[in-house]
KOLGU-4560 file (N, C-alpha, C; in nm, 3 decimals, padded with zeros to 5 digits):
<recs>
<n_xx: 10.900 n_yy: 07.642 n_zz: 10.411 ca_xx: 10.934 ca_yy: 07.668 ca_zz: 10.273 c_xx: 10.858 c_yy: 07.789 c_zz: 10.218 mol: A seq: 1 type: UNK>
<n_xx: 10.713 n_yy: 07.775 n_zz: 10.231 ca_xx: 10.659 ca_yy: 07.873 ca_zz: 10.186 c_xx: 10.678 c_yy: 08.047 c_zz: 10.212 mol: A seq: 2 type: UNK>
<n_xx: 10.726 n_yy: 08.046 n_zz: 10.357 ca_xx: 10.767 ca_yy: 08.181 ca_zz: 10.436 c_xx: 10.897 c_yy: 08.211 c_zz: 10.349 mol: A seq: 3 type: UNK>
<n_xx: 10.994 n_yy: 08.120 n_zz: 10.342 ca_xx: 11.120 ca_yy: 08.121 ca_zz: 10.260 c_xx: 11.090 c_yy: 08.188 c_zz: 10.125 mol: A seq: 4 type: UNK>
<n_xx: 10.982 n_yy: 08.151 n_zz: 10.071 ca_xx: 10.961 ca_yy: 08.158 ca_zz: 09.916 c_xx: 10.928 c_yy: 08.359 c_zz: 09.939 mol: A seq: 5 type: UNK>
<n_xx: 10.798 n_yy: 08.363 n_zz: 10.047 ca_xx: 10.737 ca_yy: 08.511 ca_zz: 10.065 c_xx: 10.878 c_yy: 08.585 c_zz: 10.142 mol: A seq: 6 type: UNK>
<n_xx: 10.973 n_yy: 08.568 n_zz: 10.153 ca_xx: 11.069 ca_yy: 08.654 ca_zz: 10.187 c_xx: 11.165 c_yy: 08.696 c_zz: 10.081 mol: A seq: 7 type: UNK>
<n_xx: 11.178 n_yy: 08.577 n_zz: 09.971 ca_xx: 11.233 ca_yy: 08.620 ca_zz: 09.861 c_xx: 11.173 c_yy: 08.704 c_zz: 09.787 mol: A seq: 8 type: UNK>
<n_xx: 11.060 n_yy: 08.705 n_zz: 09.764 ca_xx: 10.986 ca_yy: 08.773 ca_zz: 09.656 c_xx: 10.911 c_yy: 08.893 c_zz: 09.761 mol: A seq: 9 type: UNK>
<n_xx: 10.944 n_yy: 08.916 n_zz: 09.888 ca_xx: 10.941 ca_yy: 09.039 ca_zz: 09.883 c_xx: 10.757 c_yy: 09.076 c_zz: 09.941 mol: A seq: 10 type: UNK>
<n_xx: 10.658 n_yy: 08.905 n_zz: 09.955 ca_xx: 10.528 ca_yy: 08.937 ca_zz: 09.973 c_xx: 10.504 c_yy: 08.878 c_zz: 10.091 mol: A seq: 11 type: UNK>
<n_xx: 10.397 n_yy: 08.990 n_zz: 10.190 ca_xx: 10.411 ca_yy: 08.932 ca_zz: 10.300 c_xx: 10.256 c_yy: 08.941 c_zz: 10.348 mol: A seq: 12 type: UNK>
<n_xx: 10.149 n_yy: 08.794 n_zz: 10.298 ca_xx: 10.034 ca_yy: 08.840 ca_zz: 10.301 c_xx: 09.965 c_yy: 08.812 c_zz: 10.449 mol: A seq: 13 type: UNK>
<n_xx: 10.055 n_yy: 08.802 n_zz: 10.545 ca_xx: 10.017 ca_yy: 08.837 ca_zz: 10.701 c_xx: 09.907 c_yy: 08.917 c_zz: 10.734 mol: A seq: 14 type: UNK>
<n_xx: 10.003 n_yy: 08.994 n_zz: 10.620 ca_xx: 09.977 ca_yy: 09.174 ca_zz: 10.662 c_xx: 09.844 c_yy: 09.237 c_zz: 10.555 mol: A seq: 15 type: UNK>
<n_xx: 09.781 n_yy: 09.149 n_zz: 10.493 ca_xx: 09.674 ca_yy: 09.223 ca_zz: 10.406 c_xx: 09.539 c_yy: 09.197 c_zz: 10.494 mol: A seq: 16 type: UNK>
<n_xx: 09.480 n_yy: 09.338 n_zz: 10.530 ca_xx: 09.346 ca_yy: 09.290 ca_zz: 10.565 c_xx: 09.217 c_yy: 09.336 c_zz: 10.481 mol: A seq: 17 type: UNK>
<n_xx: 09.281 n_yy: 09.395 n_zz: 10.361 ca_xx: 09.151 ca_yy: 09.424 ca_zz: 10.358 c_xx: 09.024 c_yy: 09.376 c_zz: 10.269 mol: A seq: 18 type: UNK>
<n_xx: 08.994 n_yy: 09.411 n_zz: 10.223 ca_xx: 08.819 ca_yy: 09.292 ca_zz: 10.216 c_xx: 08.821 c_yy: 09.348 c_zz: 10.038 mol: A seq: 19 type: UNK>
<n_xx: 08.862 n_yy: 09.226 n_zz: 09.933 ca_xx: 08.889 ca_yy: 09.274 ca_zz: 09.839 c_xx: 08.766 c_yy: 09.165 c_zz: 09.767 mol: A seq: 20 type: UNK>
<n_xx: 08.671 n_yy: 09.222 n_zz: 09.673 ca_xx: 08.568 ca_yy: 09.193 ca_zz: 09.615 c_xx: 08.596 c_yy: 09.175 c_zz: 09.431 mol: A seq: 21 type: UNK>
<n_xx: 08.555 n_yy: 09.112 n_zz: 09.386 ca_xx: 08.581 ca_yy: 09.080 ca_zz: 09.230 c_xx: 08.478 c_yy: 09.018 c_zz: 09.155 mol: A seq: 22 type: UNK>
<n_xx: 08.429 n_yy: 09.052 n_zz: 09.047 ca_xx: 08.325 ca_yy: 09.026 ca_zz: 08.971 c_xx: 08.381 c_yy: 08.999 c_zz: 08.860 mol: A seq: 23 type: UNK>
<n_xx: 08.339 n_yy: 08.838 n_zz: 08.800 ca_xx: 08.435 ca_yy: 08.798 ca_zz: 08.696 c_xx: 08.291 c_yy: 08.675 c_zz: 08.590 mol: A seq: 24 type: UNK>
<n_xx: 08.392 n_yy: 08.669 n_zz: 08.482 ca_xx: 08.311 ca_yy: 08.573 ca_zz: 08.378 c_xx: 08.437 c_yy: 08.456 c_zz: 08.424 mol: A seq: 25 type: UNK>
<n_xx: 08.364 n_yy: 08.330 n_zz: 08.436 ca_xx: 08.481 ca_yy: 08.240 ca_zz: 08.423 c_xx: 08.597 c_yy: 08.213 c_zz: 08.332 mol: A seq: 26 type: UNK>
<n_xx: 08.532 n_yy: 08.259 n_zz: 08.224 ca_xx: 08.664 ca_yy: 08.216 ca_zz: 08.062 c_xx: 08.731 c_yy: 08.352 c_zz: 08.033 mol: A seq: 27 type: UNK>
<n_xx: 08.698 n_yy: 08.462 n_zz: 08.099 ca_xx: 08.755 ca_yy: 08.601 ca_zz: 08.116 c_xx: 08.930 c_yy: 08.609 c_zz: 08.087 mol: A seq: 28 type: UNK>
<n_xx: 08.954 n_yy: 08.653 n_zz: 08.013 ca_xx: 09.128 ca_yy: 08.630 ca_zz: 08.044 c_xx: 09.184 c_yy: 08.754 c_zz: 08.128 mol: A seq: 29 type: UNK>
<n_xx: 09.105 n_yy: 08.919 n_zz: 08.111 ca_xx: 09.135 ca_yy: 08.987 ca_zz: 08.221 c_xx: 09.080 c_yy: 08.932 c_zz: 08.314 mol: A seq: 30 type: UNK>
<n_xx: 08.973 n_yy: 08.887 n_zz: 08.380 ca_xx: 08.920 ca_yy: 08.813 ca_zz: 08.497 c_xx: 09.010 c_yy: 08.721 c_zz: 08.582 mol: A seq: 31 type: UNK>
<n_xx: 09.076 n_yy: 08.633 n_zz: 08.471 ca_xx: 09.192 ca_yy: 08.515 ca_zz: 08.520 c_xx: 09.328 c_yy: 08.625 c_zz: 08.572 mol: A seq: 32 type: UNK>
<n_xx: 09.363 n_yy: 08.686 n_zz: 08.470 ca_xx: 09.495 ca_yy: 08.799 ca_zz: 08.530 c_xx: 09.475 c_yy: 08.857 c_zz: 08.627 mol: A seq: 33 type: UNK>
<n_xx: 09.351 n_yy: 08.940 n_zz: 08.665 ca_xx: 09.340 ca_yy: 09.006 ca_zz: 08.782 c_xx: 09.399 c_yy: 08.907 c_zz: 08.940 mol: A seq: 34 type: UNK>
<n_xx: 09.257 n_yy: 08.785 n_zz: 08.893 ca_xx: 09.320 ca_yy: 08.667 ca_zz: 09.008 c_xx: 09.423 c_yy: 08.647 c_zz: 09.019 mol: A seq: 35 type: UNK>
<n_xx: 09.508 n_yy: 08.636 n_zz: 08.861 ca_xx: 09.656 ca_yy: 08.567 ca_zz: 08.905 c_xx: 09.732 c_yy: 08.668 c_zz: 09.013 mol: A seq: 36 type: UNK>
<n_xx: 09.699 n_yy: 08.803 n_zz: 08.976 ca_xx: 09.828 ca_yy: 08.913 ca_zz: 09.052 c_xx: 09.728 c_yy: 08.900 c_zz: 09.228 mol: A seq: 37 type: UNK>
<n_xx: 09.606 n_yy: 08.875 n_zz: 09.234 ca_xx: 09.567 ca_yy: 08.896 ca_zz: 09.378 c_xx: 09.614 c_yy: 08.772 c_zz: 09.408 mol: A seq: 38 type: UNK>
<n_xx: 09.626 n_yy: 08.648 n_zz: 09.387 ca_xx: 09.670 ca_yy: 08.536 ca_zz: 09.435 c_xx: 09.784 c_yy: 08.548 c_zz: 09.470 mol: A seq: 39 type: UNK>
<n_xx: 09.856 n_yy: 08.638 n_zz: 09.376 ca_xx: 10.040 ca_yy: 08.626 ca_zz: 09.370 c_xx: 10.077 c_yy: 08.677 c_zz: 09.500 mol: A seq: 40 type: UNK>
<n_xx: 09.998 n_yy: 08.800 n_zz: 09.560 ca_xx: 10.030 ca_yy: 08.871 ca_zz: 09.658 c_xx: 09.961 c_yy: 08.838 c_zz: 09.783 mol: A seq: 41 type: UNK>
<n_xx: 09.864 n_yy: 08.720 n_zz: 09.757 ca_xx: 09.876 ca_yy: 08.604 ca_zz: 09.904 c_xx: 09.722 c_yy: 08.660 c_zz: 09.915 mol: A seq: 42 type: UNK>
<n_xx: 09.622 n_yy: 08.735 n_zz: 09.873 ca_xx: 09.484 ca_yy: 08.768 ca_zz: 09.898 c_xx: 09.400 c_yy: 08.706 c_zz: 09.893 mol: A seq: 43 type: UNK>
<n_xx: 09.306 n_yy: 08.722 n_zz: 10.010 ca_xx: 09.211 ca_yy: 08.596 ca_zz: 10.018 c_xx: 09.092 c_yy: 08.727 c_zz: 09.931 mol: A seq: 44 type: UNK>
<n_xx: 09.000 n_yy: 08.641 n_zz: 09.828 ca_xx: 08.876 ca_yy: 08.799 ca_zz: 09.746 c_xx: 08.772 c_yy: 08.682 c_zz: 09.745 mol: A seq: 45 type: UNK>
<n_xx: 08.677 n_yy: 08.765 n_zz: 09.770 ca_xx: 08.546 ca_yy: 08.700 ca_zz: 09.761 c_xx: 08.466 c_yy: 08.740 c_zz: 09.594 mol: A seq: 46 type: UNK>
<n_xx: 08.516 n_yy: 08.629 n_zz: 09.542 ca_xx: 08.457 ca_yy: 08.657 ca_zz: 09.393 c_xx: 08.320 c_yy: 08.590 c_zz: 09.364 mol: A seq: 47 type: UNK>
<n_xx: 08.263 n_yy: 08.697 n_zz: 09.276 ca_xx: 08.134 ca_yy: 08.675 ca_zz: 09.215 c_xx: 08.110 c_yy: 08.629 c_zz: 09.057 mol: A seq: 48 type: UNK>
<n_xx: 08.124 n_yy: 08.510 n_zz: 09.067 ca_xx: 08.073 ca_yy: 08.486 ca_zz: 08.906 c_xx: 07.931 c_yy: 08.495 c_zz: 08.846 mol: A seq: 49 type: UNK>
<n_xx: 07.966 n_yy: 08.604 n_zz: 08.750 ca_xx: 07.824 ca_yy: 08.689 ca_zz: 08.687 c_xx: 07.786 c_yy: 08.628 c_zz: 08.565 mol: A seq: 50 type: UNK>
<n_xx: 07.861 n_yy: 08.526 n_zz: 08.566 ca_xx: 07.834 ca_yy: 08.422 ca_zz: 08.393 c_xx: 07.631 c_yy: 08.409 c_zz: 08.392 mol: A seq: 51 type: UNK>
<n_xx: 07.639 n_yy: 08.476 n_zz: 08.230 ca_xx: 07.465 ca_yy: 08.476 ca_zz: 08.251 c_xx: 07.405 c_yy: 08.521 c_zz: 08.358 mol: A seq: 52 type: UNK>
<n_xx: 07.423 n_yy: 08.577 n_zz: 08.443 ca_xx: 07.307 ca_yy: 08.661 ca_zz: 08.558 c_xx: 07.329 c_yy: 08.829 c_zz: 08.526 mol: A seq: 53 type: UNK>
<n_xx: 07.195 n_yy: 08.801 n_zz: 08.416 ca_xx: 07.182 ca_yy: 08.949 ca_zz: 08.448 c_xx: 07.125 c_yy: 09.067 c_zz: 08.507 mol: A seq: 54 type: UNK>
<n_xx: 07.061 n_yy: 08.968 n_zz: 08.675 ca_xx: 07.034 ca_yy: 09.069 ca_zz: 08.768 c_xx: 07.192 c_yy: 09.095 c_zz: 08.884 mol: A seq: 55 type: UNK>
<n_xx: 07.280 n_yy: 09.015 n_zz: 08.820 ca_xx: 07.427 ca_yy: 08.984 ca_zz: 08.929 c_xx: 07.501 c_yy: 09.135 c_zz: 08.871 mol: A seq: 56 type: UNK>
<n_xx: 07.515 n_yy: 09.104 n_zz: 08.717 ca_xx: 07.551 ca_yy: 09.229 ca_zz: 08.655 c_xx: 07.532 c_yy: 09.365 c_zz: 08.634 mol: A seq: 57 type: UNK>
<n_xx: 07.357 n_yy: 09.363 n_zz: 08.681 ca_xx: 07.284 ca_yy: 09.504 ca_zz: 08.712 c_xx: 07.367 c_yy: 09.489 c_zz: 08.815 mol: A seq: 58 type: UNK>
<n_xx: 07.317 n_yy: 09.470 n_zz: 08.947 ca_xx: 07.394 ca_yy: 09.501 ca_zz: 09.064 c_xx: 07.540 c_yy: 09.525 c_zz: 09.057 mol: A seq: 59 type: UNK>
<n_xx: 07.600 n_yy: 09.473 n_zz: 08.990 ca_xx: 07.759 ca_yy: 09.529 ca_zz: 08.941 c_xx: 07.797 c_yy: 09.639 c_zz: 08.915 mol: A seq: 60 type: UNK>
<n_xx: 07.698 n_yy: 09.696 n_zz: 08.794 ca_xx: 07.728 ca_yy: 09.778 ca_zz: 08.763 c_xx: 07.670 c_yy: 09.909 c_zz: 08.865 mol: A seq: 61 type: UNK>
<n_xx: 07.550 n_yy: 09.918 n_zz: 08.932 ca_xx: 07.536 ca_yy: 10.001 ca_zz: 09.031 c_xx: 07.667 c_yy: 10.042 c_zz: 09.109 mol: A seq: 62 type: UNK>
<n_xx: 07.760 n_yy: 09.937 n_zz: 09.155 ca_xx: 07.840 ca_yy: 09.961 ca_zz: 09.217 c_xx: 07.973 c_yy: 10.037 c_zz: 09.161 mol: A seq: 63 type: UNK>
<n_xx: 07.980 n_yy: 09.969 n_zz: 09.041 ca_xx: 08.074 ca_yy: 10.036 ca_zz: 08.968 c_xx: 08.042 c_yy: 10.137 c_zz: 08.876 mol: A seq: 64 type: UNK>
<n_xx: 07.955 n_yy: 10.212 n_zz: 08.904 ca_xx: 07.938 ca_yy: 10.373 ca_zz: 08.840 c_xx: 07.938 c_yy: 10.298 c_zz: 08.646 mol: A seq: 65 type: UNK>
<n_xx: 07.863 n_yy: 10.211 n_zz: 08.696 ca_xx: 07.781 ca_yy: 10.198 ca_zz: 08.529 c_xx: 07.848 c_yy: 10.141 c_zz: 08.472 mol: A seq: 66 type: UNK>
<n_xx: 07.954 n_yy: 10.031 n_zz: 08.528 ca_xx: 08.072 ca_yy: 10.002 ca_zz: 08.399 c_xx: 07.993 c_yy: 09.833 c_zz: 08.409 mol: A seq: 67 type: UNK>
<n_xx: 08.022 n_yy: 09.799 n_zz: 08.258 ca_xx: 07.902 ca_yy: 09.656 ca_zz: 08.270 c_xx: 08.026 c_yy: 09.539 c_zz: 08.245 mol: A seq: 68 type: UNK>
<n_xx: 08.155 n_yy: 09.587 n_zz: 08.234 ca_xx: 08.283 ca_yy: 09.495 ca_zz: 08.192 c_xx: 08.299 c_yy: 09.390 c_zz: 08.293 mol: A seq: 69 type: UNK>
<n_xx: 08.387 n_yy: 09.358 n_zz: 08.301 ca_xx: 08.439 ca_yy: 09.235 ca_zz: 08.362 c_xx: 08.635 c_yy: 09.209 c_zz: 08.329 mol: A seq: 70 type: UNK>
<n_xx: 08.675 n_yy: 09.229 n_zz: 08.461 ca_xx: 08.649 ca_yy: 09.218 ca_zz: 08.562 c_xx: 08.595 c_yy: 09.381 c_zz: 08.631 mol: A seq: 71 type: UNK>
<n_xx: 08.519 n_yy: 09.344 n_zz: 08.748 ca_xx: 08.548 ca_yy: 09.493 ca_zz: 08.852 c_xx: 08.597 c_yy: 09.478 c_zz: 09.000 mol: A seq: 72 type: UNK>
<n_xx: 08.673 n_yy: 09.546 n_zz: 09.034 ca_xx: 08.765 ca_yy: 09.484 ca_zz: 09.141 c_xx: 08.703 c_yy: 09.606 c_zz: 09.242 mol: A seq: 73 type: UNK>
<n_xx: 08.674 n_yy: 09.594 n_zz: 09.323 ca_xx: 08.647 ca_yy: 09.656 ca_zz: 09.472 c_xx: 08.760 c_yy: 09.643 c_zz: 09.600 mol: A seq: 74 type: UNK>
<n_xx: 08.829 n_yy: 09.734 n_zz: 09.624 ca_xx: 08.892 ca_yy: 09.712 ca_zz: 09.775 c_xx: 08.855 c_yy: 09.798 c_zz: 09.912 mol: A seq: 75 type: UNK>
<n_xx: 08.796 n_yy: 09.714 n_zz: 10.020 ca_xx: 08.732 ca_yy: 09.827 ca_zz: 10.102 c_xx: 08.613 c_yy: 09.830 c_zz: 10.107 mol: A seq: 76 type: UNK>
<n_xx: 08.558 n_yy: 09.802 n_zz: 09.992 ca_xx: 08.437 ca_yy: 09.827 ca_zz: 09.953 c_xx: 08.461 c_yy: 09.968 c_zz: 09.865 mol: A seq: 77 type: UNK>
<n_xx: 08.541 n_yy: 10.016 n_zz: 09.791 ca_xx: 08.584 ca_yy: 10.120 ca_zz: 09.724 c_xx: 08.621 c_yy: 10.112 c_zz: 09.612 mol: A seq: 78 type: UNK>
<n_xx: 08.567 n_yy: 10.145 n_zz: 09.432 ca_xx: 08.575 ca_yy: 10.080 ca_zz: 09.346 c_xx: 08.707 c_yy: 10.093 c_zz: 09.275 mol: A seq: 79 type: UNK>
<n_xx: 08.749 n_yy: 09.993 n_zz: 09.221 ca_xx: 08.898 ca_yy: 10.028 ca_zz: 09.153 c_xx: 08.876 c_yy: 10.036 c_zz: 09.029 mol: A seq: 80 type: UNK>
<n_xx: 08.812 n_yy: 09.978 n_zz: 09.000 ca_xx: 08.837 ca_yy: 09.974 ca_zz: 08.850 c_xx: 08.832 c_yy: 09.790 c_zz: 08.802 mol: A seq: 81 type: UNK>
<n_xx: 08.905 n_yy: 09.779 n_zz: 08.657 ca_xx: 08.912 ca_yy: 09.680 ca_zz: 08.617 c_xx: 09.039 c_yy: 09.654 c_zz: 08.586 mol: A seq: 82 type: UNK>
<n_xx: 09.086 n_yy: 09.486 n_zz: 08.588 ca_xx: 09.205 ca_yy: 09.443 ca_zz: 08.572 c_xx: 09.298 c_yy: 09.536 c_zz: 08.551 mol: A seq: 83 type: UNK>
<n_xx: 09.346 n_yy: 09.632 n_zz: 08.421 ca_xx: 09.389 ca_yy: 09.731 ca_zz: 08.356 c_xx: 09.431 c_yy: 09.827 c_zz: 08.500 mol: A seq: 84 type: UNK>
<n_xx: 09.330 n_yy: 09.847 n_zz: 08.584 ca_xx: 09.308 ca_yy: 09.964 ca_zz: 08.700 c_xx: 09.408 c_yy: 09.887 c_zz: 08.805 mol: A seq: 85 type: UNK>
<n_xx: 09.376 n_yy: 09.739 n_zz: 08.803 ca_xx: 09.473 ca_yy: 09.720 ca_zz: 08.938 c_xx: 09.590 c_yy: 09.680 c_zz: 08.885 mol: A seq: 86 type: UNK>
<n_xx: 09.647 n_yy: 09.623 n_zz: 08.800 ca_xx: 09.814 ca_yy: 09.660 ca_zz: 08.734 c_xx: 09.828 c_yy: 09.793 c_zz: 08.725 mol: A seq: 87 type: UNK>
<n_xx: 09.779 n_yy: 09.914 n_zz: 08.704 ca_xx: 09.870 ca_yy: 10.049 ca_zz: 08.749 c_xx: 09.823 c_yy: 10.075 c_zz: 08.862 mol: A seq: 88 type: UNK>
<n_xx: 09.770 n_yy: 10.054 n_zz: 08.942 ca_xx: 09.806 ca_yy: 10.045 ca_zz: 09.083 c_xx: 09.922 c_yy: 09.982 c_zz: 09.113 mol: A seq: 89 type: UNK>
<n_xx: 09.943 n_yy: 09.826 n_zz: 09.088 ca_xx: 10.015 ca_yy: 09.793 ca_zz: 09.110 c_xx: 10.149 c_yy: 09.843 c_zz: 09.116 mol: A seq: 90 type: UNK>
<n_xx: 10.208 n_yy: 09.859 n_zz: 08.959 ca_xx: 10.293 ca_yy: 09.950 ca_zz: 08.930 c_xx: 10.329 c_yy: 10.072 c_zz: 08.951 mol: A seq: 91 type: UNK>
<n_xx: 10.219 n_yy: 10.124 n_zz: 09.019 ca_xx: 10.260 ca_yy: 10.283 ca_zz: 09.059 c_xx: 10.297 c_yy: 10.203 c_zz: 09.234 mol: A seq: 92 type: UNK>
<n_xx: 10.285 n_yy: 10.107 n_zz: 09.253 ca_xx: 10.330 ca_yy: 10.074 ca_zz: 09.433 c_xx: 10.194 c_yy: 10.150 c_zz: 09.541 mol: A seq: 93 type: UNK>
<n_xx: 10.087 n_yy: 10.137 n_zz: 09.445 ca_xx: 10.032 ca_yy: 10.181 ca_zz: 09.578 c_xx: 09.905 c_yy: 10.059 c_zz: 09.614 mol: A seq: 94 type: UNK>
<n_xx: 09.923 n_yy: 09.961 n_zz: 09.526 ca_xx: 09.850 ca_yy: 09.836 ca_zz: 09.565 c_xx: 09.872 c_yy: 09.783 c_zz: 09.712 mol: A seq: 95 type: UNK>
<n_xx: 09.979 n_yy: 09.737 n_zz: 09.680 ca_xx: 10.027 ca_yy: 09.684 ca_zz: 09.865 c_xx: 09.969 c_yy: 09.764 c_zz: 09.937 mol: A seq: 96 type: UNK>
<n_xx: 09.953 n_yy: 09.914 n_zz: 09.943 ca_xx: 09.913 ca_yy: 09.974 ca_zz: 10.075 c_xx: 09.782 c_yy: 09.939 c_zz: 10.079 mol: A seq: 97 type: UNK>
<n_xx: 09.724 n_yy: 09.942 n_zz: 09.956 ca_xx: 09.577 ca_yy: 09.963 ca_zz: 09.994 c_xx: 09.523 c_yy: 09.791 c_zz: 10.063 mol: A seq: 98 type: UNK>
<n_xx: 09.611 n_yy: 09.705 n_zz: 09.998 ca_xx: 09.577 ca_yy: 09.595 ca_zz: 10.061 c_xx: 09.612 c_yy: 09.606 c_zz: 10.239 mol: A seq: 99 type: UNK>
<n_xx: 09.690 n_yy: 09.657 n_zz: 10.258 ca_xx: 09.697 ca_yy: 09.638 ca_zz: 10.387 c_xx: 09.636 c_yy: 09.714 c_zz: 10.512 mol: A seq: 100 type: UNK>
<n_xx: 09.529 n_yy: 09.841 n_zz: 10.409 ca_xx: 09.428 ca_yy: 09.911 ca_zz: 10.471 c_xx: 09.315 c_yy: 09.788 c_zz: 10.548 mol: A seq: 101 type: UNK>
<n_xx: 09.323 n_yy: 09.826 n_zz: 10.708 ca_xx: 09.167 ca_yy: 09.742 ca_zz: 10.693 c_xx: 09.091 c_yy: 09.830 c_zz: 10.687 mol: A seq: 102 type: UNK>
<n_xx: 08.942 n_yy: 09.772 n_zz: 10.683 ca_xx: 08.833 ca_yy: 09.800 ca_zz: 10.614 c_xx: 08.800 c_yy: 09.940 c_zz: 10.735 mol: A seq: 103 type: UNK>
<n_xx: 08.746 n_yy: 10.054 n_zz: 10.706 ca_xx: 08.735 ca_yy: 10.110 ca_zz: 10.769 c_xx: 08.644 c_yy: 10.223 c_zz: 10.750 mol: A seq: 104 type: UNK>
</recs>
């Protein structure tokens, strides 16, 4: 059923390898959206909840060139941006590829 369902809609998360990272507040509503669209497209992300840690959030923001928001999405180990950043990815179609970059 489920293969049935990923052939209709076009998602085929076989094929994603790459190592997608996320830093989120739990009650976040961009935090929750980001998840919903990486879930939608079958991604396994190793998320970090930064609720109150603010040595989790220093380290966040090191990575993300100083941004202290929430969410910050990493693919690769390569920073994307936040929620906002991976819907126009999305929409410009170049999400899928990068998911299916492995890590390299």
């Amino acid at each position: 059923m489920l293969n049935t369902f990923n052939a209709w809609f076009n998602r085929h998360p076989e094929a994603i390898k790459a190592i997608v990272e996320i830093y989120t507040w739990q009650t976040c509503p961009y935090c929750i959206r980001a998840k919903i669209l990486l879930r939608w497209k079958g991604v396994q992300f190793t998320e970090y909840k930064i609720d109150g840690d603010d040595a989790a959030r220093t380290q966040m923001a090191e990575r993300a060139n100083g941004k202290r928001s929430v969410p910050q999405i990493f693919i690769n180990h390569q920073y994307i941006g936040g929620c906002d950043d991976l819907y126009a990815l999305d929409r410009a179609g170049q999400l899928d590829a990068r998911l299916m970059e492995s890590q390299g």
